[in-house]
ZALUM-955715 format. One line per 10 residues: number of its first residue (from 1); their letters; for each residue x, y, z of N, C-alpha, C. Coordinates in steps of 0.05 Angstrom, whole numbers. Example, Ala and Ser with C-alpha at 12.3 -4.5 7.8 and 13.67 -1.06 7.14 Angstrom:
residues 2
1 = as = 264,-114,156,246,-90,156,264,-66,156 | 257,-45,142,273,-21,143,258,1,157
end
This chain:
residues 68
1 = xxxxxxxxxx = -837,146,787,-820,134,768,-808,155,750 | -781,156,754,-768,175,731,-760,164,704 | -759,177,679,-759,165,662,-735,179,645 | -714,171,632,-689,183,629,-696,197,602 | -684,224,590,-690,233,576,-673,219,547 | -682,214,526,-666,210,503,-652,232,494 | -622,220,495,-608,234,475,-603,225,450 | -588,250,433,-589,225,408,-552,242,407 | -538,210,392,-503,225,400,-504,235,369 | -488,254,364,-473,264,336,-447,265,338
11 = xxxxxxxxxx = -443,254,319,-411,254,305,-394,286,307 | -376,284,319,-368,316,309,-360,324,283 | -366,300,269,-355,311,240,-389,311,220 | -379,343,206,-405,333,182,-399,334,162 | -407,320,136,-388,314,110,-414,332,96 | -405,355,85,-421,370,67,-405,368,37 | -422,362,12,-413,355,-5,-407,385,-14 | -375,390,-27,-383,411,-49,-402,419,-67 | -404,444,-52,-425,455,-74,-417,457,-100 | -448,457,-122,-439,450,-150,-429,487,-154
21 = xxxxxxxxxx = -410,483,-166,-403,506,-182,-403,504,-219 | -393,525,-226,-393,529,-264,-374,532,-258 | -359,523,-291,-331,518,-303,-332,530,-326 | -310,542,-327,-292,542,-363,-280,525,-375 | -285,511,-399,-253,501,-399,-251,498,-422 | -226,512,-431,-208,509,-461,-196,488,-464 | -212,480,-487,-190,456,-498,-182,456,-524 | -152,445,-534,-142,448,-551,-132,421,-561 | -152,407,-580,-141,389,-598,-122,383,-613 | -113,352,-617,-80,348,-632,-78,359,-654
31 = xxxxxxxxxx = -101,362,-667,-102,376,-690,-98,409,-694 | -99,421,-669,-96,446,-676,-117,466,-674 | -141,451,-678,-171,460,-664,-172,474,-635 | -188,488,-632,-190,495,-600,-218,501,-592 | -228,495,-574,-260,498,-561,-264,511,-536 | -286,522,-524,-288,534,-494,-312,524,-491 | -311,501,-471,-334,492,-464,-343,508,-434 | -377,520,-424,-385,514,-396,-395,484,-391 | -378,484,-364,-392,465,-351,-403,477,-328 | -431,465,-320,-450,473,-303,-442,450,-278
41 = xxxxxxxxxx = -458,459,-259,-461,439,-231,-438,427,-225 | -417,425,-228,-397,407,-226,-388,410,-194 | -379,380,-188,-368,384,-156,-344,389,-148 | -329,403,-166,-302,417,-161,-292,412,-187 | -262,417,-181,-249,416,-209,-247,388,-217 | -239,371,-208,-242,347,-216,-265,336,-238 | -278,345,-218,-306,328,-233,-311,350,-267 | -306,378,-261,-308,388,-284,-289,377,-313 | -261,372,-299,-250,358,-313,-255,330,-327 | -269,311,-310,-271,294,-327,-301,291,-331
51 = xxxxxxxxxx = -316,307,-335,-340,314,-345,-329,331,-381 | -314,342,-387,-303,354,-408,-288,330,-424 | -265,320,-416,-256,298,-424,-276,267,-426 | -291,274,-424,-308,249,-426,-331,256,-461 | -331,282,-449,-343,291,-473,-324,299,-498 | -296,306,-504,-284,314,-523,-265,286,-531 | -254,273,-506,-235,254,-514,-211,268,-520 | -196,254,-538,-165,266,-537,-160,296,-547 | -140,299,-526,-139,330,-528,-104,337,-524 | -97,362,-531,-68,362,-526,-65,388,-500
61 = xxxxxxxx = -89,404,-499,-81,404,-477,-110,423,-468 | -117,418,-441,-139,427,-417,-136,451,-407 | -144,470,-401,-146,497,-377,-183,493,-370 | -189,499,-344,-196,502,-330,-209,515,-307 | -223,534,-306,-230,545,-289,-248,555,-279 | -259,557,-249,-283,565,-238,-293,593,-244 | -317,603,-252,-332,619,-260,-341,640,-232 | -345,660,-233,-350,670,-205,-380,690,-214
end
């Protein structure tokens, strides 16, 4: 008696999440104020972004950027 070997199928696709990276980001309040926050772990710029805006609220204007 032969017995068929299991395969197992994979997807050709693999979804690897971005890695967390660190952020800069300047922000500059309506008032005229200005701050430089790090953000840690973040999953791209996106998420750094509204990880910062979540924490300052209104702002007049954002910069951004990955830390190397």
């Amino acid at each position: 008696m032969k017995m068929a070997a299991a395969q197992r199928k994979t997807s050709g696709l693999t979804r690897q999440r971005p890695q967390a990276a660190d952020f800069i980001a300047a922000v500059r309040y309506p008032d005229g104020r200005r701050d430089l926050f790090h953000v840690l772990q973040a999953h791209g710029l996106d998420d750094a972004r509204a990880m910062v805006l979540s924490e300052v609220g209104d702002v007049r204007s954002l910069l951004i950027t990955q830390m190397h």
